[in-house]
C-alpha positions as CSV (number, residue, x, y, z in Angstrom):
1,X,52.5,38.3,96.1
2,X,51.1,38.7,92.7
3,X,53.0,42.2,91.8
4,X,56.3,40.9,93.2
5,X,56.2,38.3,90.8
6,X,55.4,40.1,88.3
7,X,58.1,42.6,89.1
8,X,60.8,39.9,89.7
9,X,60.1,38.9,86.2
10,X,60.0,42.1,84.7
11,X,63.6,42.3,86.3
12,X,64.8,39.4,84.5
13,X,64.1,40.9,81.3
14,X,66.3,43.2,79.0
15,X,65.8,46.9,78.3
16,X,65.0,46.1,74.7
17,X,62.0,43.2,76.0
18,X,61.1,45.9,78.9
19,X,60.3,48.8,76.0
20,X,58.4,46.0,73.7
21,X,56.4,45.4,77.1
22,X,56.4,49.0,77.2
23,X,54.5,49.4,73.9
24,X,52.0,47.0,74.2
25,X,51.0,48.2,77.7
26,X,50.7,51.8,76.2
27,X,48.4,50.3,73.7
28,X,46.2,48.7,75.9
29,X,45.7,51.5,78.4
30,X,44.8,53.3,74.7
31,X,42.5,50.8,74.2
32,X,40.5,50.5,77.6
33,X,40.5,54.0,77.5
34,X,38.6,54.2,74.2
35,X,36.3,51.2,75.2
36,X,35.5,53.2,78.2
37,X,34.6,56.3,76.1
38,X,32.2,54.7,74.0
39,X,30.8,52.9,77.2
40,X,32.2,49.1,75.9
41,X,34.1,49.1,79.1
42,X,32.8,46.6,81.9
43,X,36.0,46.1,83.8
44,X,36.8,49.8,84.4
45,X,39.5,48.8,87.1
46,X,41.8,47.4,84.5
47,X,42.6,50.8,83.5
48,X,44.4,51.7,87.0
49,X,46.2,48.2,86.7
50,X,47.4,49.2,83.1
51,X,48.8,52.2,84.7
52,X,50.3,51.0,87.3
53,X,52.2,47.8,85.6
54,X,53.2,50.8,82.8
55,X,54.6,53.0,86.0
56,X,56.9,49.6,86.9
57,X,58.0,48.7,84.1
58,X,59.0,52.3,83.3
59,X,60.3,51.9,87.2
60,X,63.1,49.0,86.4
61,X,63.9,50.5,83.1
62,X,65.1,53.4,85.0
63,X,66.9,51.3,87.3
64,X,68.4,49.3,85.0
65,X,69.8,52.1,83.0
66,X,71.3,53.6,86.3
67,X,73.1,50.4,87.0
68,X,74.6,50.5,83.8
69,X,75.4,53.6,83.4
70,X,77.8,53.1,87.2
């Protein structure tokens, strides 16, 4: 239930707020992935969650700019 909340709202959004969210997903996976380099990292799982919210929201960008494009 959690993810297709969090999918319905990324639906709601605009391309433009999707990219911003976008951005600041890219620079937290760059983060947790430096963290877990230096061993700072406790939550290591957070890193496959980054990814995967990243892979969505690149998902209904995609989908969005299909829809337009028809």
């Amino acid at each position: 239930m959690k993810t297709k909340n969090y999918v319905n709202e990324l639906k709601a959004k605009t391309v433009e707020q999707l990219n911003d969210e976008l951005v600041g997903a890219k620079k937290e996976l760059f983060n947790l992935r430096f963290q877990n380099a230096t061993n700072q990292l406790d939550n290591t799982s957070r890193i496959k969650d980054v990814r995967r919210n990243i892979a969505r929201i690149q998902t209904v960008i995609t989908e969005k700019k299909a829809n337009a494009a028809e």
